[in-house]
Every structure is written in structure tokens, then in C-alpha cells.
N, C-alpha and C positions, 0 to 999 in steps of 0.2 A: 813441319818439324825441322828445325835446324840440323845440317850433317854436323857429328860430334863425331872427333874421328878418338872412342874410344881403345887402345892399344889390346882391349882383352876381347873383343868383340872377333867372334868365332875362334876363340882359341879352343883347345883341346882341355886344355886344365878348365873349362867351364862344366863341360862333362863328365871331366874327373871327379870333380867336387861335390856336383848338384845331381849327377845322375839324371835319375826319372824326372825330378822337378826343373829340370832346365828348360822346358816348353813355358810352365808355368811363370819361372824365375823371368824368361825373356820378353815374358809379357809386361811383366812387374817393371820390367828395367825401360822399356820402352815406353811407357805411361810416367817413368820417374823425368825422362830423360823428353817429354812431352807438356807434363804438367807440372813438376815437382817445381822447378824455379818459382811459376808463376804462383804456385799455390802454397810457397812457403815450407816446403817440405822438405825442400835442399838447398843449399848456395848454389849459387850462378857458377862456383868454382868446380863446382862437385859434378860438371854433367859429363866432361871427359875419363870421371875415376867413380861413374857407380857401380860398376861390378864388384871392384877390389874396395871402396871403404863402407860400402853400404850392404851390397849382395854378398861378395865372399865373406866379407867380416864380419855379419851375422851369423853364416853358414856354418863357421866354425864350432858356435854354439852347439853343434847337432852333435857330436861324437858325444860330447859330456851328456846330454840330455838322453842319449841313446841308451848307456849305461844304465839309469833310472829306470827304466821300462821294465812292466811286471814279468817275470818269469811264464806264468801263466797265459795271460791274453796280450802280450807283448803291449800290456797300453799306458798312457800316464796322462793324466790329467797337470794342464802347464796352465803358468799364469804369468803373464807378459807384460811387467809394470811399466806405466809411460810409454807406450811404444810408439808414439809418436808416427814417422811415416812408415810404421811398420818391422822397426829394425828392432833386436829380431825375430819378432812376431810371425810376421807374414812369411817370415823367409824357413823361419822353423816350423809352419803350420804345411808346408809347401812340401817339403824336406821328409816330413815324418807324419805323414795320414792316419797312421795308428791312433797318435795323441790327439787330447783334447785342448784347446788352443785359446785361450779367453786375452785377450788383448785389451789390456785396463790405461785408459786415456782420458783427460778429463776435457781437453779443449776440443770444442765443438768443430771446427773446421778438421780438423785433424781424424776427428772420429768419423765425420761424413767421409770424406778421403779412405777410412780404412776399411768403410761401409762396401765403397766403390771395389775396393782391390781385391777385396772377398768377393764378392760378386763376380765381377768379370776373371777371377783366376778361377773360380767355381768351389773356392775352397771350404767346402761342406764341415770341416772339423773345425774352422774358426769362428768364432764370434767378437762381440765385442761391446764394451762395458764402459758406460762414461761414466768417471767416477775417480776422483783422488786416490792414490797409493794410500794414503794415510788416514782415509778415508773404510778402506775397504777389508781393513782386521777384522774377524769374528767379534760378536758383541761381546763372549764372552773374557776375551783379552781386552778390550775396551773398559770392563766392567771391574777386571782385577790391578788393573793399573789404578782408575780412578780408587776405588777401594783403597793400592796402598797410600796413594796420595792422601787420601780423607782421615786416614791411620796416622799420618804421619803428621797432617797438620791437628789431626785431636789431640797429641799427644801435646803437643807445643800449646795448643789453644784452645785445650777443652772446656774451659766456662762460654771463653765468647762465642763456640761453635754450638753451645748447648741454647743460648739465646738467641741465635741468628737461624736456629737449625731451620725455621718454618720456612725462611726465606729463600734458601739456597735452593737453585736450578734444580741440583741431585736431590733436595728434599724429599720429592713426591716421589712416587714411582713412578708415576704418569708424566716425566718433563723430561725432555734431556734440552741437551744444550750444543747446536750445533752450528756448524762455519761455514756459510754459503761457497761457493767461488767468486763468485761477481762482487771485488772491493772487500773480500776477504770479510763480509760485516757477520756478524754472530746473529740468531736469534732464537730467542726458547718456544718450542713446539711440543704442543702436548698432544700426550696419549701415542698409542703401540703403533699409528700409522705415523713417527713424525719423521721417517726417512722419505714417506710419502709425499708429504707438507712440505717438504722441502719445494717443491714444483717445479716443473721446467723439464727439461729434456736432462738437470744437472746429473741424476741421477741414472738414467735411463738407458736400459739395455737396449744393444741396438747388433742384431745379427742372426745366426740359424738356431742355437740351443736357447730354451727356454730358461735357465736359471742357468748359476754359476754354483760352484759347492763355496764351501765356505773355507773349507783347508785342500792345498794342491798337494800333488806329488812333488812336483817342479815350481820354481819360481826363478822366471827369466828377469833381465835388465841389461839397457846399456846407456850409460853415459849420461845416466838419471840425475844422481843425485852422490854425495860423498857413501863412506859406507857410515859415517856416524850415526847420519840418517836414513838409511838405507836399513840399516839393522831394526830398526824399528817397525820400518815400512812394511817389510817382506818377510822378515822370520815369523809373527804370528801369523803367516798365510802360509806355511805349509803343516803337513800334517808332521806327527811324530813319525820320524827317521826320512822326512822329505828331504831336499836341496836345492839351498838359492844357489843359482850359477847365473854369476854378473858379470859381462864383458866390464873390462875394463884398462887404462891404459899403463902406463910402465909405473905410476906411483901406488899400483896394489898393494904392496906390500909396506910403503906407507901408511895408506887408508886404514888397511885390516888391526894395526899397529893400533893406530889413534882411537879405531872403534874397540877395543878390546872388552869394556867394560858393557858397552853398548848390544854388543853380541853375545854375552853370555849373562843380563838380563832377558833377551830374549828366547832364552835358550837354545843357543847356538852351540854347537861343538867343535871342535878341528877345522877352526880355518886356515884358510890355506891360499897360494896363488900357484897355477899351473898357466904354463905355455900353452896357446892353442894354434897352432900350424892355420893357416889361410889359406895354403895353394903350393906348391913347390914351385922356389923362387920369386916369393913372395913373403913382404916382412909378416912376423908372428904375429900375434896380439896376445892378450893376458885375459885369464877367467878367473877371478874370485871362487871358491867353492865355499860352502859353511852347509853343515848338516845340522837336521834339527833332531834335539835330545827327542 
């Protein structure tokens, strides 16, 4: 392993921040700071500043997420779209033992990598889930969007919808119509197993919990995707009165602006951008919040 003379490497503010999970975290940072270049998980530029843009600026995430936690059994069920090399997934599964931690990543290298960082951090509340964001809404938001879409185009074309009806994918009950990853190609798969039929590993849970629920308490992000798209992604994934909290960078309040429409089809309510502290003397970063009606 290369000496990287990282500036935060035994500071005080590591302990401050991460507490208990700093044995954890040290472990993480040292396998980033070993593998991550070679295995695409971080730039070559990033092996002197993983603590502060990777590990603290996940970490931040935690006070919001804490918040959320039931009164009762102090727990929440999280869901961690794209998380790529684990940011911040891993850092928040690490962080908060309570929660339940499902880490939703569609590329394969990536997911094997997250497969590893759970293992060797021993992170028993995490798992992980290969599968598209946009992929992984409840069937039944899936079912009412298509709906008003089919609503909206009978309205405009109901003779030629009434002639072509045999033919159309949504026809049968038994067909849907689905988007591989690989070349993005489409193809229709019949009967109640076609998430199955899809094949490959594209789908395929890979970690300690046996399934995933279908609505979280929490729904994490960072640096996914815009919120236009985002709104989409991640609001039919929490429950009623859950919260997406999405790291994001100083044009939040931009994003939130342009998604406006986007977020309150999905029934979004009071969104919002807050400041989220990193470390004392260290710049802030930004959290998106949005509640679900």
C-alpha cells in the first residue's frame, strides 16, 4: 500500500464524529485507500481526502437519519439508493446498528465490493440489493402510474386503443414489460415470476437479511442522480410519513425548485435544504429533506 499522507489521519475530530464506528470506519478507509483506485470506486485524486469527502461526508448523514428512529425500539429501516462505494451506506450502517440498512446498487463490480466491505466490517445490519433505483418501487406505484398513463392515453385514443387492446404488453395480466440493464434492451416476460426471468445475478440479493420490505422509513442518496429524477426514484420507497434525506451539493435549492412538480406527484411534502456540519473546521455540505404524505 502506498504511504498517503492523509491530513486527518488520527485526528481527534475522527472520534468526535464517528465515535464507536471509528475502528469500523478505519477499516473501510484503509481498504479505500488500498483498493478503491484500482477497483474504480474512487479517483487517484481522492486517496489523500477519504476521510473528509467520502467517510465524514457520508457521516453527516447520521444526525438527520437519527431523528427518524422509532420512539419505541429506537429502529428504522434505510434504504441507500446507488451507493456505489458505499457512500453513505456503509458509513451509515456502521454509524447506527439499530437500523436496517439495505444498500441498492445495480453494477456488479460495485456490489461485489459492497459484498466485501460488509463482511470484513462484520456489518451484520447491512445488506445488499442489485437492482436499479427505478427499478425497485412497489408494484403497486408501478401499477398506478401505468394506469394513469393508459387513462390518459384512452382518453385521446380510445377507438385505436380498443383495436390494438389484444396486442399491448399491459394487455394480459400475465405480461409486463421490462428493461434489462445490459444495452438497456427491453423485453416481455410472462407470468408472476417475470422479475425472475429476468436472470442473471441483475436482480439478485446479495447480503445477511433475507428480503427487503417494500416501503422504508428512510431513503438515503448521494450524488445519484438530479432531484427531478430522484423524486421519482425514491419517494415511492418510503412509507407514509417516511423521509428521503439526499446529500447533495450547494445547487439544492436549485434542484428542489425544478423538481417541484415531480415531488408532489409523488407525494412529497415540505421540501426543504438544511446545512449538515461535517466536522468542526470543516466545510459543510447540503441535505435535501422531503417527507412523505
Amino acid at each position: 500500500m502506498a504511504v498517503v499522507d492523509d491530513e486527518l489521519n488520527d485526528s481527534p475530530l475522527l472520534k468526535q464524529v464517528l465515535g464507536d464506528a471509528l475502528a469500523p470506519m478505519q477499516r473501510f478507509h484503509d481498504k479505500l485507500l488500498g483498493e478503491g483506485v484500482e477497483r474504480g470506486i474512487i479517483g487517484p485524486r481522492d486517496e489523500d481526502i477519504i476521510w473528509e469527502r467520502h467517510i465524514l461526508n457520508s457521516a453527516a448523514i447520521v444526525p438527520f437519519v437519527r431523528e427518524r428512529l422509532t420512539t419505541d425500539g429506537q429502529t428504522a429501516t434505510v434504504a441507500d439508493i446507488g451507493s456505489g462505494g458505499g457512500f453513505p451506506g456503509i458509513v451509515l450502517a456502521a454509524c447506527l446498528p439499530q437500523c436496517s440498512v439495505v444498500l441498492v446498487e445495480p453494477m456488479e463490480r460495485r456490489v461485489l465490493w459492497l459484498r466485501e466491505v460488509i463482511d470484513e466490517l462484520h456489518l451484520v445490519n447491512a445488506s445488499v440489493l442489485r437492482k436499479r433505483a427505478e427499478d425497485l418501487a412497489p408494484q403497486s406505484s408501478h401499477a398506478s402510474n401505468r394506469h394513469k398513463k393508459r387513462a390518459s392515453q384512452g382518453h385521446c385514443h380510445g377507438r385505436r386503443r380498443s383495436e390494438e387492446g389484444s396486442n399491448s404488453v399491459f394487455g394480459h395480466g400475465s405480461s409486463t414489460l421490462v428493461t434489462t440493464r445490459n444495452g438497456d434492451s427491453q423485453q416481455t416476460v410472462n407470468g408472476p415470476e417475470s422479475s425472475a426471468a429476468m436472470g442473471g445475478e441483475s436482480l439478485a440479493r446479495v447480503g445477511s437479511t433475507p428480503s427487503a420490505p417494500e416501503t422504508f422509513d428512510v431513503v438515503t442518496c448521494r450524488a445519484v442522480a438530479p432531484m427531478t429524477k430522484l423524486a421519482g426514484w425514491t419517494l415511492p420507497l418510503l412509507r407514509s410519513g417516511g423521509q428521503l434525506i439526499a446529500l447533495k451539493g450547494r445547487s439544492a435549492q436549485n434542484e428542489l425548485d425544478k423538481a417541484a412538480k415531480e415531488i408532489k406527484k409523488y407525494h412529497g411534502v415540505n421540501p426543504r435544504v438544511s446545512q449538515a456540519p461535517v466536522a468542526p473546521g470543516l466545510e459543510e455540505t447540503h441535505v435535501v429533506l422531503v417527507d412523505k404524505r
